[in-house]
C-alpha positions in Angstrom: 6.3 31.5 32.8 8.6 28.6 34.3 7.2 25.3 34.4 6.2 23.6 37.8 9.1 21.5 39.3 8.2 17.7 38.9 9.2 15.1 41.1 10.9 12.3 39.0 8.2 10.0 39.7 5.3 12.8 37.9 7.8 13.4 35.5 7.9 9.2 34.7 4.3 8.8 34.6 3.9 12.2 32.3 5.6 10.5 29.7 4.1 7.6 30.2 1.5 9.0 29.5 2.4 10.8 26.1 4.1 7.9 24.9 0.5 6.0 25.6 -1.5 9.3 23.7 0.8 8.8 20.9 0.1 5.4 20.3 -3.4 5.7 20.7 -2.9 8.4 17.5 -1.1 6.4 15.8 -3.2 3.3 15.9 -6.6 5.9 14.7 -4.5 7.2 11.7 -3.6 3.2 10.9 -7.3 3.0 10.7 -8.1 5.8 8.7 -5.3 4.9 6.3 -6.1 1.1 5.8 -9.6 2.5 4.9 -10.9 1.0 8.6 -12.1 4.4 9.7 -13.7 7.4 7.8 -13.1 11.0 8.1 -17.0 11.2 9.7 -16.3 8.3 12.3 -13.2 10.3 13.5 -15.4 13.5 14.0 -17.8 11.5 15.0 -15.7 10.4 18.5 -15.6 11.8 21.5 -12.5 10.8 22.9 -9.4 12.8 23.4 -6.8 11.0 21.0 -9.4 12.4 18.0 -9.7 15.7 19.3 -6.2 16.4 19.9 -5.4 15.5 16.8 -4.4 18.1 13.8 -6.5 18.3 11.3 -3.4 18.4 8.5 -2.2 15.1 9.9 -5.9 13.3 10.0 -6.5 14.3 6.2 -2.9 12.9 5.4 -3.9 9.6 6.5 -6.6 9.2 4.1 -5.9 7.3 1.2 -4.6 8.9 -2.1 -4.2 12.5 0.2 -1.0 14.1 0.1 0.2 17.0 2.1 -0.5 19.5 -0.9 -4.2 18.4 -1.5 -4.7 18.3 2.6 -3.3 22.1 2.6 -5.7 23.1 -0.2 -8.7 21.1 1.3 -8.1 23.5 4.6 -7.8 26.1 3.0 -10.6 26.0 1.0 -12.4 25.0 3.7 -10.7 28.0 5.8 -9.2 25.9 8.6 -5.8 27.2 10.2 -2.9 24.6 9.7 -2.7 24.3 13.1 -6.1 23.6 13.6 -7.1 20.7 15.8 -10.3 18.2 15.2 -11.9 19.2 18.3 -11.7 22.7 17.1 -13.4 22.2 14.0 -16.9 24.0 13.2 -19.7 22.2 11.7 -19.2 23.8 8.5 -15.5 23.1 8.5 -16.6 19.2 9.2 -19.1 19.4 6.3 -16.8 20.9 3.9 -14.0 18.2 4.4 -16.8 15.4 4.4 -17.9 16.8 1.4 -14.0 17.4 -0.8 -13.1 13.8 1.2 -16.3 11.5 0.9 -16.0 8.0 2.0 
């Protein structure tokens, strides 16, 4: 399927757009890192910039977690590695609440 034809003026404000979603990411994983934000307050939101975010790259922000323990987390937990937070299940939530407390 081709993508639509953008003007360049839709094609400016679409990144502007990313470029604003990305550091809206950014600054929630500096939380989560610094020990600001928990693992349940970021499920807990209802906003896009948590949703959208993948589930590998949330876990990696937490303090002391490294990509390997993240991986094993999801897996144990059986979350995809492409999984997003929006996408979670309750008892994916749970289970990463419970391997991650905080």
């Amino acid at each position: 399927m081709a993508l639509p034809t953008m003007t360049p003026e839709q094609r400016q404000a679409a990144l502007e757009k990313a470029a604003e979603a990305r550091a809206a990411r950014t600054a929630m994983l500096n939380e989560v890192k610094a020990g600001k934000l928990s693992l349940a307050a970021v499920f807990g939101r209802d906003d896009d910039t948590a949703k959208k975010t993948r589930v590998s790259q949330l876990l990696r922000a937490l303090p002391g977690v490294g990509k390997v323990s993240a991986e094993k987390a999801m897996a144990d937990a059986g979350i995809e590695a492409n999984r997003r937070v929006g996408g979670l299940g309750a008892r994916q939530r749970e289970a990463l609440n419970t391997t991650f407390p905080q």
